[in-house]
C-alpha positions as CSV (number, residue, x, y, z in Angstrom):
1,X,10.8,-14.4,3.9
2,X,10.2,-13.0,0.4
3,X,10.3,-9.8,-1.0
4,X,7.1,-9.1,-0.6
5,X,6.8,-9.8,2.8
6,X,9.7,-7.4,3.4
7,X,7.9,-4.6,1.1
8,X,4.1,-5.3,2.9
9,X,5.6,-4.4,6.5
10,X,7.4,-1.4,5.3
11,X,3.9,-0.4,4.1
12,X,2.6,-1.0,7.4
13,X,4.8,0.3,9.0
14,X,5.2,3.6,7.7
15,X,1.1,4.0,7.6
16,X,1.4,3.2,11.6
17,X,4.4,5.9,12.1
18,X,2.1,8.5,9.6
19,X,-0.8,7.7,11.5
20,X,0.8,8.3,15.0
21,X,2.9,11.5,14.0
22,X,-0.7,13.0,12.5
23,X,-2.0,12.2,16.0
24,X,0.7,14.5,17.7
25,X,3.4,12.1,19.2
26,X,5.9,14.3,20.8
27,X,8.9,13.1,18.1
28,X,10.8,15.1,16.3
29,X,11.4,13.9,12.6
30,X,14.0,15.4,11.7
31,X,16.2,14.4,14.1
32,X,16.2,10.9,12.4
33,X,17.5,13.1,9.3
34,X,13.9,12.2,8.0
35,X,10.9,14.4,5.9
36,X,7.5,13.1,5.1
37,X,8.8,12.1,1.9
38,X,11.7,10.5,2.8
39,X,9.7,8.2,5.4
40,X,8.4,6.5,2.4
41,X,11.8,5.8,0.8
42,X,12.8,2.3,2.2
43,X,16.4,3.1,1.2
44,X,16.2,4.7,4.4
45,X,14.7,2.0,6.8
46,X,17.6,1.6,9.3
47,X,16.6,5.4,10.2
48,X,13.1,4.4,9.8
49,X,13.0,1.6,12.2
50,X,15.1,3.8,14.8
51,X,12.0,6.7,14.3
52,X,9.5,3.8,15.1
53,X,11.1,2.3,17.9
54,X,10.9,6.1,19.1
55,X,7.4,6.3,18.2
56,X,6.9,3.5,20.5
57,X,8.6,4.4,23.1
58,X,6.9,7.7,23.4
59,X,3.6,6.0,23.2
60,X,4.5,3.9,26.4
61,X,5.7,6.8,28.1
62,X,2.9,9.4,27.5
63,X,-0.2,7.1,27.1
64,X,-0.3,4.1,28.3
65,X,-2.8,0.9,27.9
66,X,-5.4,3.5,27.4
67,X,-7.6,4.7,25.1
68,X,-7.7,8.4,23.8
69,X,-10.7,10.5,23.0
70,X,-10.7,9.5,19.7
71,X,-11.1,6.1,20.1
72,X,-7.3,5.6,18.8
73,X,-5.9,2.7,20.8
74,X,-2.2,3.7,20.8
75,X,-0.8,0.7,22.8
76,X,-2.7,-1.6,20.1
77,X,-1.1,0.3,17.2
78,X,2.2,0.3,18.7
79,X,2.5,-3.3,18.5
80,X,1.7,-3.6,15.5
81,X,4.6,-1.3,14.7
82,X,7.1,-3.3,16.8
83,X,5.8,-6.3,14.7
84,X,6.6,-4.6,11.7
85,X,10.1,-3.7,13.1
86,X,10.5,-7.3,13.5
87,X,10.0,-8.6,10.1
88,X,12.3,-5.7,8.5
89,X,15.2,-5.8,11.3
90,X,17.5,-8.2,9.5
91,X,17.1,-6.3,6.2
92,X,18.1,-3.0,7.5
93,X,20.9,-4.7,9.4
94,X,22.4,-6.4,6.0
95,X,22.2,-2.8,5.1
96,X,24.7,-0.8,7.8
97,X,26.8,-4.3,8.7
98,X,30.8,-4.2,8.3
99,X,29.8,-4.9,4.4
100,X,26.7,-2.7,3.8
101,X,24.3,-3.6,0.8
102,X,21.9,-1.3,-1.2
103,X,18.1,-2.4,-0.3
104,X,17.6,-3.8,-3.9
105,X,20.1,-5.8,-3.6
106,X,19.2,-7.2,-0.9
107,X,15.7,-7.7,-2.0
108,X,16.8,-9.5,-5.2
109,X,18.7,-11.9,-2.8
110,X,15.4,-13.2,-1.1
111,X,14.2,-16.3,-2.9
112,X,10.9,-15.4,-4.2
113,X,7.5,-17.3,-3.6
114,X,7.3,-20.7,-6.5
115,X,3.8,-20.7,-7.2
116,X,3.8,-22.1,-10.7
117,X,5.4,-25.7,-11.0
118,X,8.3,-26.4,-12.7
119,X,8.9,-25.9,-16.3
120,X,5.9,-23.5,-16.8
121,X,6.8,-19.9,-18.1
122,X,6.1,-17.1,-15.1
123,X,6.0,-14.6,-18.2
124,X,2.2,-16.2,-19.4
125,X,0.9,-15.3,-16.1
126,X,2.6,-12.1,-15.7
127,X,-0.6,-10.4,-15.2
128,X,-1.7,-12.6,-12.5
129,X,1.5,-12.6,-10.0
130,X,2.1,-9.0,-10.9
131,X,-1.3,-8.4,-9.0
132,X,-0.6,-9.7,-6.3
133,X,-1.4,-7.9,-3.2
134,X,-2.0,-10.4,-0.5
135,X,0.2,-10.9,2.3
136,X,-0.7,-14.6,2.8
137,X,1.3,-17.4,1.1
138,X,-2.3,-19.2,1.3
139,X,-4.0,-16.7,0.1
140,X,-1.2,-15.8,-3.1
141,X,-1.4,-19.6,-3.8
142,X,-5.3,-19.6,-4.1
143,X,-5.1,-16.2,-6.2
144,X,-3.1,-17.5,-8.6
145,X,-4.1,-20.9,-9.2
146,X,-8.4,-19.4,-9.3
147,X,-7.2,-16.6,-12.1
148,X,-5.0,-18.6,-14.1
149,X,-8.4,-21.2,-13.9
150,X,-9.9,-18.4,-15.2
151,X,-7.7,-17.8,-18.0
152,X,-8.4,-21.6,-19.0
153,X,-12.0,-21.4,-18.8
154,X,-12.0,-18.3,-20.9
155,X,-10.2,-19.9,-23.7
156,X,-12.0,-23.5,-23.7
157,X,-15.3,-21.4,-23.8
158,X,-13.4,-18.7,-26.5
159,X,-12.7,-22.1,-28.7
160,X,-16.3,-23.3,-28.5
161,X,-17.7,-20.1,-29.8
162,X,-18.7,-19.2,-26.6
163,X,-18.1,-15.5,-25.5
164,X,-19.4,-15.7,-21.8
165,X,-20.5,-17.5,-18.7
166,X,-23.8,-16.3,-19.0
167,X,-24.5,-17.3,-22.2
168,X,-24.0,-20.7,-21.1
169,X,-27.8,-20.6,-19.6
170,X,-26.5,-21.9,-15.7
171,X,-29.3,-19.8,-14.4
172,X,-28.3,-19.2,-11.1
173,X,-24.2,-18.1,-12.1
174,X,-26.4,-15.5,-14.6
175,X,-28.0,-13.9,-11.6
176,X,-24.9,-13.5,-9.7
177,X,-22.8,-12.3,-12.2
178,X,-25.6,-9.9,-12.8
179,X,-26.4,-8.8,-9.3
180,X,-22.1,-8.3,-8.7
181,X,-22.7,-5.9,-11.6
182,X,-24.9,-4.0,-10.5
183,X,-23.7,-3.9,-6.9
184,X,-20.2,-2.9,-8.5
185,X,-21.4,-0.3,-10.5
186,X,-22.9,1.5,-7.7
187,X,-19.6,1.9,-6.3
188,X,-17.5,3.7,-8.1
189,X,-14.3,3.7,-6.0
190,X,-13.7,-0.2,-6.4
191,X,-11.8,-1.1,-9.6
192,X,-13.9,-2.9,-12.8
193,X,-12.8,-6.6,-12.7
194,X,-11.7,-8.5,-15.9
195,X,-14.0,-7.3,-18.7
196,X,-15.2,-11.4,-19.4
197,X,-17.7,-12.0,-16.9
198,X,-16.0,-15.1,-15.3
199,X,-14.4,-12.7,-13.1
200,X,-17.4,-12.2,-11.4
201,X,-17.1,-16.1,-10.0
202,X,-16.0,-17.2,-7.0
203,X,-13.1,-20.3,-6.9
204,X,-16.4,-22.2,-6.2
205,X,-18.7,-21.1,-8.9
206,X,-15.6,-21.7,-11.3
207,X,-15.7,-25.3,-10.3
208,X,-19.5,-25.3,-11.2
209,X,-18.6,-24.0,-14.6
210,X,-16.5,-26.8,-15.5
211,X,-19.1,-29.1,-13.9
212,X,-21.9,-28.4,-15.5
213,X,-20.8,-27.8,-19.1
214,X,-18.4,-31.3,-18.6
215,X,-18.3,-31.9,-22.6
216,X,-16.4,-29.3,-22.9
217,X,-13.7,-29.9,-20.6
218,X,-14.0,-34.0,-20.3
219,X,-10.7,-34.0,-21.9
220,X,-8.7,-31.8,-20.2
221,X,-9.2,-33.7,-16.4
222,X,-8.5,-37.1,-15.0
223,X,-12.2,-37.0,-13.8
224,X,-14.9,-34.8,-12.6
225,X,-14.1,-36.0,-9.0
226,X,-10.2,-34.9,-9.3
227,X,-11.2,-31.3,-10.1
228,X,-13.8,-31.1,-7.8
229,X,-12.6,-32.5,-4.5
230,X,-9.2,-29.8,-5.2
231,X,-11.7,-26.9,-5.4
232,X,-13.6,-28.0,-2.6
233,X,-10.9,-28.5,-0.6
234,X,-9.3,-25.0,-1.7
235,X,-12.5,-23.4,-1.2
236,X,-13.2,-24.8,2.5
237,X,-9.4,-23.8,3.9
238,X,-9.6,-20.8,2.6
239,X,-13.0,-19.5,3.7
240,X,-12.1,-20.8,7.2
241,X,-8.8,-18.7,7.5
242,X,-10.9,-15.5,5.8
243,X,-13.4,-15.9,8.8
244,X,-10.8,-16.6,11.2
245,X,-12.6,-19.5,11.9
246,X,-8.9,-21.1,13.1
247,X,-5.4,-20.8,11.9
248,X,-3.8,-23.8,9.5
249,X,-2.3,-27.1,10.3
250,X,1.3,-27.6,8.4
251,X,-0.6,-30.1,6.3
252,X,-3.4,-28.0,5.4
253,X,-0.9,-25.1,4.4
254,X,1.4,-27.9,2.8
255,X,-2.2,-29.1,1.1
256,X,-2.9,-25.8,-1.0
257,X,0.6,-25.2,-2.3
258,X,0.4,-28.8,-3.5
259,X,-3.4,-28.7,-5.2
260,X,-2.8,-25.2,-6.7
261,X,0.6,-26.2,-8.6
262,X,-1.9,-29.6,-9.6
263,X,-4.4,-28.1,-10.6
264,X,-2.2,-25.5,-12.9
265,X,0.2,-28.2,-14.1
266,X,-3.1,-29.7,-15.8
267,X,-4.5,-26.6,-17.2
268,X,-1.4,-24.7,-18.5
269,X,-1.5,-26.4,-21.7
270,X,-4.8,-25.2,-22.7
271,X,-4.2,-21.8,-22.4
């Protein structure tokens, strides 16, 4: 378990308890010494959890398997509450055991995720792993490995004289990163990606990059097929998983972690 497991199910659960209090369950907050404010403090999560387990208990009680007018499947939302409860369970009891420990301690206890292999410097990819949001190990692998590609591509192209993808006149890469564009800038919510426009490429599109513009990058692989068939294979597992088109083998899973840390280990020198 990692720390940001631990802080990803506190999320959820307190959007599930939110959700179900707004909805009317008959609890009583404050009887858990708890506000609306202090729900979101995860110094208090042993209180929490006992508010949740509440929260599901009334939702047994007073509702059952059913659905409600709204269309707010309360048994459905309850489990995912008690799975939350789960995950965070031995963290709140480390914190009211005979030799009680402050939450941040015991989150700097858990051993982080390695994504980057050993003796490269987390600080030059600060900006990466800081942004990551995804609650998958398979996913956070993937994430990290296609933006620090990214950062290489940007400066082998940088140290050509080459200031973007579509300048490199791969005709069909032009048109997507132009059509992403515009589709992005209709929709103003979503945050601008990375101002180069290599953020606008999928992990597969990357791989075409590289392809297709091979003199510049000849050097910096064993071959064309050793980059490619790691993409491919990166690409593939994780489009599956995305579509739930099947959960991973231990091989598969094993599979990423190892071509990710590859495929950095042979770029981190170039950027």
């Amino acid at each position: 378990m990692s720390d940001y497991t631990v802080r990803k199910a506190f999320i959820n659960l307190v959007r599930e308890v939110e959700a179900f209090l707004e909805k009317g369950i008959e609890t009583d907050i404050e009887l858990f010494g708890l506000t609306y404010e202090t729900l979101k403090d995860i110094k208090n999560l042993p209180m929490i959890l006992q508010l949740a387990e509440d929260v599901i208990s009334r939702v047994r009680s007073q509702y059952g398997p059913t659905w409600n007018a709204f269309g707010w499947f309360y048994w459905d939302h309850a489990k995912i509450i008690a799975e939350q409860i789960k995950i965070l369970e031995p963290v709140a009891e480390k914190m009211i055991g005979d030799e009680p420990l402050d939450i941040l301690e015991i989150l700097r206890q858990i051993k982080p995720v390695k994504f980057l292999p050993d003796g490269i410097d987390y600080n030059k990819y600060r900006d990466i792993i800081g942004d990551l949001l995804l609650p998958d190990a398979m996913f956070q692998f993937i994430f990290v490995c296609e933006n620090i590609l990214r950062k290489f591509i940007i400066k082998i192209l940088n140290s050509s004289g080459i200031s973007s993808i579509s300048s490199l006149g791969i005709t069909n890469l032009k048109n997507k990163i132009n059509t992403r564009k515009n589709k992005e800038s209709k929709k103003l919510y979503l945050p601008i990606r990375g101002v180069h426009d290599v953020y606008y490429l999928d992990l597969k599109e990357l791989k075409n990059v590289i392809i297709n513009n091979w003199n510049l990058f000849k050097d910096k692989f064993t071959s064309q097929t050793w980059i490619s068939e790691r993409i491919d294979s990166l690409y593939t597992i994780r489009n599956r998983v995305a579509h739930n088109s099947g959960s991973l083998t231990e091989d598969e899973l094993k599979s990423v972690e190892t071509y990710c840390r590859e495929i950095i280990k042979q770029v981190d020198s170039y950027i």
